[in-house]
C-alpha positions in Angstrom: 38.2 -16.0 13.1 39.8 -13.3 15.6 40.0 -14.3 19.0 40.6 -12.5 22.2 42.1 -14.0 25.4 41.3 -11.7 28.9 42.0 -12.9 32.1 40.6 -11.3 35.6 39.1 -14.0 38.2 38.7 -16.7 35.3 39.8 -16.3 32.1 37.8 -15.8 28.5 37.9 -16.6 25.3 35.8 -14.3 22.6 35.2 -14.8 19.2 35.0 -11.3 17.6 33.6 -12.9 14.4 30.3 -13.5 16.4 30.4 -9.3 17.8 28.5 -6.9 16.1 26.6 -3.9 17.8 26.2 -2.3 21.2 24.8 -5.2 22.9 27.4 -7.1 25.5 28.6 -10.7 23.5 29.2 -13.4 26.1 32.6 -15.6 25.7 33.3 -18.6 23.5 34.9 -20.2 26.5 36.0 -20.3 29.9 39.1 -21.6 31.2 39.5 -21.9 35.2 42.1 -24.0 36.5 43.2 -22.1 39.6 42.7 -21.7 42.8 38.7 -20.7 43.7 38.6 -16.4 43.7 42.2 -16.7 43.0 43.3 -13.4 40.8 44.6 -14.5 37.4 47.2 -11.7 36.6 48.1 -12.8 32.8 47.4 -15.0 30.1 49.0 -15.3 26.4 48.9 -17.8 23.5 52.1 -19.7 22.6 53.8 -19.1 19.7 51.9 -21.4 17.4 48.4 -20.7 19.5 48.2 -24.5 20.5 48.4 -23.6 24.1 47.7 -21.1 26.8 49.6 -20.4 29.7 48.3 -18.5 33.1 49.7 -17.3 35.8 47.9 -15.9 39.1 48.0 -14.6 42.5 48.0 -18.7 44.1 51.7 -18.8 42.2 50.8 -21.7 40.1 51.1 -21.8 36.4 49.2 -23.7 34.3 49.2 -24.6 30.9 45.9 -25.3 28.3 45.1 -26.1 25.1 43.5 -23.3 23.4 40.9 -24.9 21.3 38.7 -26.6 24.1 40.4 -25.3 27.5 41.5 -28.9 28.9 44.5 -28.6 31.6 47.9 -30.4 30.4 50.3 -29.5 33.1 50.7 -26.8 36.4 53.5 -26.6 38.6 55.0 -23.8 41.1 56.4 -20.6 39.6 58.3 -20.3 43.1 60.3 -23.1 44.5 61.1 -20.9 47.6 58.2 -19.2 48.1 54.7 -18.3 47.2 54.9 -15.9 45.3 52.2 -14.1 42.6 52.8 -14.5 38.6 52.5 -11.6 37.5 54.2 -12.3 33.7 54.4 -14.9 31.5 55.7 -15.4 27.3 57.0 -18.0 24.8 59.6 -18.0 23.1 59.0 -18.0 19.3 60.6 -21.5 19.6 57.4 -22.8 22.1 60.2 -24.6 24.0 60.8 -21.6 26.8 58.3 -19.7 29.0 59.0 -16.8 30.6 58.3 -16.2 34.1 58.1 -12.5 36.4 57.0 -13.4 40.2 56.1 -11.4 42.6 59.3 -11.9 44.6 61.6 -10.2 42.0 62.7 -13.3 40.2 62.7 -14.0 36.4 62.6 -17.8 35.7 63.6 -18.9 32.1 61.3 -22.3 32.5 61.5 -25.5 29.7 58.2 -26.6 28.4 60.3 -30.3 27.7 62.4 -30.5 30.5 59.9 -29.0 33.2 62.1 -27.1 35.0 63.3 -24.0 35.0 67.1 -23.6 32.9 68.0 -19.8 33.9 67.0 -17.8 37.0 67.4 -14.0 36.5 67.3 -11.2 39.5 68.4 -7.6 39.8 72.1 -7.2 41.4 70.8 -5.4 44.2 68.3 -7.8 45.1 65.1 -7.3 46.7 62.3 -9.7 47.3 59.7 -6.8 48.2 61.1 -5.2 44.6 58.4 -7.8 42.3 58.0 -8.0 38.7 55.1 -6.2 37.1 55.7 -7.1 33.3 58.2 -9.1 31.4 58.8 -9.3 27.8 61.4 -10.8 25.2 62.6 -8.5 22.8 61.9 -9.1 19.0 64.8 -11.5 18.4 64.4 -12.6 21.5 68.1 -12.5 22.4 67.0 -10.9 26.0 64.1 -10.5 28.5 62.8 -7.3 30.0 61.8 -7.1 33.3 59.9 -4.1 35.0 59.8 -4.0 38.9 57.7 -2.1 41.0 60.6 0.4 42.7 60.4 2.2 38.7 63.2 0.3 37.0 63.1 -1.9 33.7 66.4 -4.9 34.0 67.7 -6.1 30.8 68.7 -10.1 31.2 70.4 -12.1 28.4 68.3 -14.9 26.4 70.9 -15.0 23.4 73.3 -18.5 24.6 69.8 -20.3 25.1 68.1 -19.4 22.0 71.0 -20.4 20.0 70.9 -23.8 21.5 74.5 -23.3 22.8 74.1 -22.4 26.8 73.4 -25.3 29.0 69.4 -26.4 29.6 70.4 -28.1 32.6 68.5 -27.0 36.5 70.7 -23.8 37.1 73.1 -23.5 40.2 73.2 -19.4 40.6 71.2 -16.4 39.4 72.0 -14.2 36.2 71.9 -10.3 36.7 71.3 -7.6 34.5 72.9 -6.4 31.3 71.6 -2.7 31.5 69.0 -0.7 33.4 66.1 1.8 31.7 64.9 4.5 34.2 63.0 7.4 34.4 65.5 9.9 36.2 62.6 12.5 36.5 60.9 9.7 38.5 63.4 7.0 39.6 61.0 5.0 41.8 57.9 5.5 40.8 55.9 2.3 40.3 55.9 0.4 36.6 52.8 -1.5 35.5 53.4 -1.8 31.9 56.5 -2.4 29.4 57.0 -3.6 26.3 59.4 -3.7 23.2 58.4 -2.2 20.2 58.0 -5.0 17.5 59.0 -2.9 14.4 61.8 -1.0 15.1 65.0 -2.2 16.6 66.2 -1.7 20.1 63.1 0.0 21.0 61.3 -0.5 24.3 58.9 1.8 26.3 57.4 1.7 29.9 54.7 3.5 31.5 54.7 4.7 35.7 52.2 5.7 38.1 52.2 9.3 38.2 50.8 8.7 34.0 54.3 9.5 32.5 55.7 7.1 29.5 58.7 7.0 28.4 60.9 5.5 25.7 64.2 4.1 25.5 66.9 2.8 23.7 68.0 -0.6 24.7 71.1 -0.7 23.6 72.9 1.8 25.3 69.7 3.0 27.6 69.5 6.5 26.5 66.0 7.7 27.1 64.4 8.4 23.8 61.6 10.8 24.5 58.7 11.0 27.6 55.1 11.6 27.0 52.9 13.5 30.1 49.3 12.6 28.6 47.5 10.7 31.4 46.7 12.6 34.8 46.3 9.3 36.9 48.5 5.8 36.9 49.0 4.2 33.3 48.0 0.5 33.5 48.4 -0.8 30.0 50.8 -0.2 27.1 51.2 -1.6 23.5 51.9 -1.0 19.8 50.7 -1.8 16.6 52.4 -4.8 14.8 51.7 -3.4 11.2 52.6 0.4 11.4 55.6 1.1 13.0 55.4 4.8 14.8 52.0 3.9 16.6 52.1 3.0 20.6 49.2 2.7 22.6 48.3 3.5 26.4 45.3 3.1 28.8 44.8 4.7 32.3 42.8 5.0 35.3 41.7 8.6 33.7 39.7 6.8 31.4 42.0 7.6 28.6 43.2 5.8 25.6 45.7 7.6 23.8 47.7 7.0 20.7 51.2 8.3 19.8 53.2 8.6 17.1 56.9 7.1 18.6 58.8 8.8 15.3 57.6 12.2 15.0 57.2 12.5 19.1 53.7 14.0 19.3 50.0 12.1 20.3 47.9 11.6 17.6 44.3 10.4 19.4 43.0 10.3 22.4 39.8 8.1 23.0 37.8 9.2 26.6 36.3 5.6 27.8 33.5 5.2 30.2 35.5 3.5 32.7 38.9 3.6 34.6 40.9 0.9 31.9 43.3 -1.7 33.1 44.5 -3.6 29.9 45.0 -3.0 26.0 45.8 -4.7 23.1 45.7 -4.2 19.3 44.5 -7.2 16.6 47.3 -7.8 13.7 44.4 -6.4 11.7 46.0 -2.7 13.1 42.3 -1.6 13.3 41.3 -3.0 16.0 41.8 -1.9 19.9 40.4 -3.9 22.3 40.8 -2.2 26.3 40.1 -3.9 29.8 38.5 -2.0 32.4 39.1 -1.8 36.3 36.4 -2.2 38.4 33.4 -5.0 39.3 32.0 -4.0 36.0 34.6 -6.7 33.8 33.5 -5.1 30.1 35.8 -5.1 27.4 35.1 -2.5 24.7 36.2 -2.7 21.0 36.6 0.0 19.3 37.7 0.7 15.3 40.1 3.0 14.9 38.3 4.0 11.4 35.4 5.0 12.7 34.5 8.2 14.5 36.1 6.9 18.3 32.8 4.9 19.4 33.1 1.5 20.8 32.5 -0.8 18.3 31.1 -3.4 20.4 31.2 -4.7 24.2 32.3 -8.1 26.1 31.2 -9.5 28.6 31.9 -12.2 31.0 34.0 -10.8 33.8 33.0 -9.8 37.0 36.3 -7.9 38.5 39.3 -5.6 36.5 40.2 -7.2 33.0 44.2 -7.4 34.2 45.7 -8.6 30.7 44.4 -9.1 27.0 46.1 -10.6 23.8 44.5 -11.2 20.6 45.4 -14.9 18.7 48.1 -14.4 16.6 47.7 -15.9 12.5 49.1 -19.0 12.2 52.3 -19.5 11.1 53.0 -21.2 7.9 55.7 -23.6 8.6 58.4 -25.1 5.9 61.9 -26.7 5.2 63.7 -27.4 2.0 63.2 -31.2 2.7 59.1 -30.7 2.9 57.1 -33.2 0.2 55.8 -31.7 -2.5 52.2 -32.1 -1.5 53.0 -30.5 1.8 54.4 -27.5 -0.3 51.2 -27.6 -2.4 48.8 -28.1 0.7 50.6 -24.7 2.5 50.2 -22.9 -0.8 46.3 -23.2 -1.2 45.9 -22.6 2.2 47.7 -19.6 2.4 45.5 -16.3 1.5 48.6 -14.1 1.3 48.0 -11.0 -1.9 51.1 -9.9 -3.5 51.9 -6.6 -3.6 50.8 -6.6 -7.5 47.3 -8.3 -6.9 46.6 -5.2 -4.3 47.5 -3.0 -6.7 45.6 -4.7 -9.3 42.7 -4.8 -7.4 43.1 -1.1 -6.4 42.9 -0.4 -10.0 39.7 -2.1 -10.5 37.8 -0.5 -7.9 38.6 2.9 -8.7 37.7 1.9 -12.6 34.1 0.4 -10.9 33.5 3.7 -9.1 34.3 5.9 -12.2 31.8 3.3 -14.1 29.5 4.1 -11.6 29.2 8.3 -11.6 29.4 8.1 -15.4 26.3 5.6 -14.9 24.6 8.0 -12.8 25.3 10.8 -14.6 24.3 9.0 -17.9 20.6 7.9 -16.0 20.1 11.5 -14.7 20.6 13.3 -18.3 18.2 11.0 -19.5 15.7 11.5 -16.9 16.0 15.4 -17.6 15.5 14.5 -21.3 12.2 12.9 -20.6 10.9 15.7 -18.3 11.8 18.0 -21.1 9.8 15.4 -23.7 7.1 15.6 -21.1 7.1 19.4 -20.9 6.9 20.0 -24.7 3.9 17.2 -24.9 2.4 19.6 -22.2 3.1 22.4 -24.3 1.2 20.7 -27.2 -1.5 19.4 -25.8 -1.7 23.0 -24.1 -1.8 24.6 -27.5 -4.1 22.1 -29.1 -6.7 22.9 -26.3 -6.4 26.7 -27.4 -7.0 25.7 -30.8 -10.3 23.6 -29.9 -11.3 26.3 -27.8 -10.6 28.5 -30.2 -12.5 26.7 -32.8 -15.8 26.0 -30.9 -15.9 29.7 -30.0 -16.0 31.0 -33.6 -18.5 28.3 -34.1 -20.8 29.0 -31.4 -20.5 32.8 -32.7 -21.4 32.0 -36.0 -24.8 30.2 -35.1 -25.6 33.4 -32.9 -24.6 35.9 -35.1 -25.5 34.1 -38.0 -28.0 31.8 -37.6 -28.9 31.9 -41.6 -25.0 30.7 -42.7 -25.7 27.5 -41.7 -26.2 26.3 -44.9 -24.3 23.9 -46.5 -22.8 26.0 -48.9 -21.7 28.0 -46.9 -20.3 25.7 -44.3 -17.9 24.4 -47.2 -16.9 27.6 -47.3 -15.3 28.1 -43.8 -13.9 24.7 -43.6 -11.7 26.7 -46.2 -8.2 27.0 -44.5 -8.1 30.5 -45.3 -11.4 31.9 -45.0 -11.6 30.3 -41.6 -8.4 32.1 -40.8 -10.0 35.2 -42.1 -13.3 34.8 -39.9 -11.4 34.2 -37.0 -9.1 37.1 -37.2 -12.5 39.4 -37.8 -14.9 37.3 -35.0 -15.0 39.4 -31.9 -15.0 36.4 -30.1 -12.2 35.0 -32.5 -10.0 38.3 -31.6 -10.4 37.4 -28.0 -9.2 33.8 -28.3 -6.5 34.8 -29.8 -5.2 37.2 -27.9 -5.7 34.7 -24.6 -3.8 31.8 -26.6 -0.6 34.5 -27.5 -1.0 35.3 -23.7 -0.8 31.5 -22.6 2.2 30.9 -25.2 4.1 33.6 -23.6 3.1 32.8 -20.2 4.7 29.1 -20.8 8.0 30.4 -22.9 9.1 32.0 -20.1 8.4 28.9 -17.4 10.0 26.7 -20.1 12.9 29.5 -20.0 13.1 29.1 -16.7 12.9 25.4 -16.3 16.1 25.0 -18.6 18.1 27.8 -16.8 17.1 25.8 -13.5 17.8 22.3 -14.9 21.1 23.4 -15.9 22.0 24.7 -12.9 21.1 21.3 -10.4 23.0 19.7 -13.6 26.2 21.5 -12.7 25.4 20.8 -8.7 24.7 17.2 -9.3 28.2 16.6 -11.7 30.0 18.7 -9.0 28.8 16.6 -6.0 29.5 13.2 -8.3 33.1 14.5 -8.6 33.5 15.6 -5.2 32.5 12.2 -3.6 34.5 10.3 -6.5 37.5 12.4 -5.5 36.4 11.2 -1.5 36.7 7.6 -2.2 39.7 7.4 -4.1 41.4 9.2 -1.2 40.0 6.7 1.0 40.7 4.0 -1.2 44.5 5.3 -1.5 44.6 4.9 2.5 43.3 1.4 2.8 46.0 0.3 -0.1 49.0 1.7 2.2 47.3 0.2 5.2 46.9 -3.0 3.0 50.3 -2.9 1.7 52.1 -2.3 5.5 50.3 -5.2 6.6 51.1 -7.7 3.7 54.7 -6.8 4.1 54.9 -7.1 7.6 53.0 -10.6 7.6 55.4 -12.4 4.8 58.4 -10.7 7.3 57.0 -13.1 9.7 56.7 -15.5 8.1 60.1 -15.8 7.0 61.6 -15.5 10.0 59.1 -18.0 11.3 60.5 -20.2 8.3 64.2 -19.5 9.2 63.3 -20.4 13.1 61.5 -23.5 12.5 64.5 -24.1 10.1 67.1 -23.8 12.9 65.2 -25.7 15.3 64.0 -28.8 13.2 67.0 -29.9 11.1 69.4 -31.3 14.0 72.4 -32.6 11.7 72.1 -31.3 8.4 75.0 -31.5 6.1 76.5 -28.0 7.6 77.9 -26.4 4.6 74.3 -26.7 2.8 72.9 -26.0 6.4 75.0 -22.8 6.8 74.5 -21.4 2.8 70.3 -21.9 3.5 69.9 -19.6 6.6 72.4 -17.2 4.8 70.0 -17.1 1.8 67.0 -16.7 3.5 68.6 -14.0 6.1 69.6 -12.4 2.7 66.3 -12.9 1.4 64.7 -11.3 4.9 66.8 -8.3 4.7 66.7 -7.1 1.4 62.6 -7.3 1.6 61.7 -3.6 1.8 58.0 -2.9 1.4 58.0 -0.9 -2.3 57.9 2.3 -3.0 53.7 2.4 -4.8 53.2 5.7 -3.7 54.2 7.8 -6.6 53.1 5.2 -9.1 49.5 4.8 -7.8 49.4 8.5 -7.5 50.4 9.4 -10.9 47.8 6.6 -11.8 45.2 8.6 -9.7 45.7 11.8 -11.6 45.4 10.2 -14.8 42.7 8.5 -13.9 41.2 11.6 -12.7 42.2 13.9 -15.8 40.4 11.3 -17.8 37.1 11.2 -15.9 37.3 15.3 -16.1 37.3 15.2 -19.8 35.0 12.2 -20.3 32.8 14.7 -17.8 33.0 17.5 -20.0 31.7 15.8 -23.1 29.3 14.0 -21.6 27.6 17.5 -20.5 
């Protein structure tokens, strides 16, 4: 089941298993814990989706469970001050959350401890300069932090994570490593940042006046910029299965799509409303955007269909000021887990190998060939029987002729002469040949004759024509069979790269969620055997490169296809 988390004045829970049409869905659940018609600014999932965190304008943040919504614990972001929360993640280790205030600070706060263990704030501190967005980065070895005067501060996570800085209440604030700005608009208000979860040292950040631009963390050289939006960009994200695509919403009503490694857009999507808020489901199909205003929808929309919201949420009654979708559970395991706990992971995990997609590829294009030959097969013999039912016209048609025929030579024979009626001579023309005879002298017989050759003639040529025109809508009908055979495999090609990005990005995960539950569990291990595991598996993590199916299935294709062309060509 997918779920959605939004937060505005309350915030919602949606099952988008339950979605399906136009019509507004109402939420699964609502979770309000703060202050009455106090603005909740952002809400996420922990790592392991057990809990959810909020944060709102009141300064408190509180903390959920995210299957019924029950409070566990809230506390002050802001010891000094009241200040907003206007940001909030977990580390992947669930024992950190990340806080961005309103008063410029960063707090590194410990879900065990419940306190905060780092404070982080700019070197030229300001406490009308607030946080708008925070972040970790994908190894979450620092924090990003964007401020409202248009800059994005680096601050280091790494001594934490690895267990070896101090998770004691700390005496001073830690300043920035390195600073991302947009020289072409140095303070021009950031709503939106984010690191890109695919490629390395990646982050991106999105301003007021509807520029985005992209950066390298690592030294802070400005990548590339992107002028799309005419009015403030309020939400930015990326896909977690295909690497080049980033996504942005605006006030314009705008959704656009870029690709991040050729430096162009790709798709722009015009809403019916100014959007707040964005997010994309692990599924990398799905886009789900917030909109600003008293209206509170949320539209989904399916980014293989033809740019139509797939369906609409409901529930809020003011702007939709953050979404995240649930993220899959994690599967987690040690080298010391039981062997039923081993067994009990491995049925429940659904994961297909690379070789059962491409088996299963193989079978569907083999079902849809069975298929057109099928139909091709059932409408030969359906033109067979209209022929068989065209010649048993033509016989019967005949056959009249001949009865007519024959009662018209009798009925001139009584007339003409009434005295041959004798028996005698009746055994006479039942003669084959002497009835030819008569007929062929009869007037009337010359008559019926002539009108039967005339008839004959008359239905050679529609026959003719029939057979030239069922040939003809034969060829049409094989050509449109091949032509929407050639369409689905091409589709079918697509989803298997789609399937195949996202299989190998979910069992990335899920080693390094292996590794990190690894790290964290095992306190004293025997080191060398400690030490030679994590090497393995880092090993094992870094040598995974999704494979190279393209040629293969492609070459498989055009075999497949050369075969169906000749199989067509004897079967017509």
């Amino acid at each position: 089941m997918t779920t959605l988390l939004s937060s505005s004045t309350v915030v919602l829970l949606h099952d988008l298993s339950l979605t399906g049409g136009q019509e507004a869905k109402q939420p699964r659940m609502a979770i309000d814990h703060h202050i009455q018609n106090s603005i909740v600014n952002t809400a996420t999932f922990s790592y392991k989706n057990a809990l959810i965190a909020t944060g709102a304008d009141d300064g408190q943040v509180v903390l959920s469970t995210s299957e019924h919504g029950e409070k566990v614990h809230s506390f002050q972001a802001s010891k000094e001050r009241t200040a907003a929360v206007t940001g909030l993640q977990f580390t992947k280790s669930n024992e950190q959350l990340a806080i961005g205030t309103g008063d410029g600070v960063v707090r590194l706060w410990d879900i065990v401890q419940k306190d905060a263990v780092r404070l982080y704030r700019p070197s030229s501190y300001n406490v009308m300069n607030g946080v708008t967005a925070i972040q970790f980065s994908t190894m979450n070895d620092m924090i990003g932090a964007a401020y409202k005067h248009g800059q994005v501060k680096l601050y280091p996570t790494a001594d934490i994570m690895s267990g070896v800085g101090s998770r004691t209440a700390p005496k001073s604030y830690i300043s920035e490593i390195l600073t991302l700005e947009n020289r072409e608009n140095p303070y021009g208000q950031i709503d939106c940042f984010g690191f890109s979860p695919l490629i390395d040292n990646f982050a991106a950040f999105a301003q007021e006046d509807g520029s985005v631009s992209c950066f390298d963390v690592k030294s802070g050289e400005k990548l590339l910029g992107f002028n799309e939006h005419t009015a403030p960009v309020k939400g930015l994200t990326y896909s977690t299965i295909s690497k080049f695509l980033m996504v942005t919403v605006g006030l314009d009503k705008l959704i656009n799509f870029y690709d991040v490694i050729n430096k162009h857009k790709v798709l722009t999507i015009a809403s019916a409303e100014p959007l707040k808020s964005v997010a994309i489901n692990t599924d990398g199909c799905t886009v789900a955007v917030g909109t600003q205003g008293k209206s509170g929808s949320i539209y989904l929309y399916d980014l293989r269909a033809n740019g139509a919201p797939l369906a609409t949420l409901s529930g809020h009654r003011a702007s939709v000021n953050s979404m995240t979708f649930k993220l899959p559970d994690p599967i987690i395991s040690t080298p010391h887990m039981s062997a039923s706990a081993s067994a009990t992971i491995s049925k429940q995990s659904q994961l297909k190998s690379i070789d059962q997609v491409k088996e299963e590829a193989k079978r569907n294009l083999e079902a849809k060939k069975r298929q057109a030959d099928e139909a091709i097969k059932q409408q030969l013999i359906r033109e067979q029987e209209n022929n068989m039912s065209n010649l048993t016209k033509e016989s019967t048609f005949r056959n009249d002729i001949s009865r007519i025929s024959g009662q018209g030579l009798q009925s001139h024979q009584q007339i003409s002469y009434p005295l041959r009626s004798s028996p005698q001579r009746l055994a006479q023309i039942d003669d084959v040949e002497m009835l030819e005879q008569h007929r062929s002298s009869s007037p009337v017989g010359q008559h019926l004759r002539l009108a039967e050759i005339q008839m004959a003639d008359q239905m050679g040529n529609i026959l003719g024509k029939s057979e030239e025109k069922l040939k003809e809508e034969l060829v049409q009908f094989v050509n449109r069979k091949y032509e929407e055979l050639e369409r689905q495999n091409k589709e079918m090609l697509n989803n298997f790269h789609i399937e195949i990005i996202r299989q190998f990005e979910i069992q990335r995960h899920r080693l390094d969620a292996i590794i990190q539950e690894y790290c964290l569990e095992e306190e004293n291990p025997d080191e060398k055997h400690d030490q030679k595991f994590v090497q393995e598996y880092k090993q094992k993590l870094n040598l995974v490169e999704p494979p190279n199916v393209d040629a293969d299935f492609d070459n498989y294709l055009e075999a497949q296809d050369d075969e169906g062309d000749q199989q067509g060509d004897i079967d017509i």
